[in-house]
C-alpha positions in Angstrom: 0.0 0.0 0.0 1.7 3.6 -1.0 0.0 6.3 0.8 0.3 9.8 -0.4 -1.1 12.8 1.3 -1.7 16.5 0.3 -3.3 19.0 2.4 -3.9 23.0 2.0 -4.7 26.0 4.3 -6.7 28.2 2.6 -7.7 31.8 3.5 -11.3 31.4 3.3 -14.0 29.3 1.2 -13.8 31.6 -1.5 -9.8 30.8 -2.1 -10.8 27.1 -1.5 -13.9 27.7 -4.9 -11.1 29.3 -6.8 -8.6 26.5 -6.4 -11.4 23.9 -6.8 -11.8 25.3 -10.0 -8.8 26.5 -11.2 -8.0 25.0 -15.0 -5.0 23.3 -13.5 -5.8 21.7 -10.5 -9.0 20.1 -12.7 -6.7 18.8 -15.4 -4.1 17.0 -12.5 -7.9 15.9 -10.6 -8.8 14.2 -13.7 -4.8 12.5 -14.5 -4.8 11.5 -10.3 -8.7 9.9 -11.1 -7.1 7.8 -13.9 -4.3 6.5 -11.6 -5.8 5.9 -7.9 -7.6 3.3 -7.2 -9.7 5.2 -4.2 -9.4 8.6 -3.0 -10.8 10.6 -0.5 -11.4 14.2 0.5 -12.2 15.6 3.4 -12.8 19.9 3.8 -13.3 21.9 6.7 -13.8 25.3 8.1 -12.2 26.5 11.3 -13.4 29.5 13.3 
């Protein structure tokens, strides 16, 4: 088993929107889809 782990601090949910949709990080979503066999996300909000 390989584990691999990213995580991000964001500013607020709006920075979070923009790097959800950001042209890049939805062309390396769709290449890391074609290569994982599960994946799992998990977002937040801290006051």
């Amino acid at each position: 088993m390989i584990v691999n782990n990213l995580m991000l601090k964001l500013k607020d949910r709006n920075h979070m929107d923009k790097y959800l949709s950001h042209p890049v990080h939805l062309e390396v979503a769709q290449f890391v889809a074609g290569v994982l066999d599960t994946q799992a996300s998990v977002c937040y909000e801290t006051k």
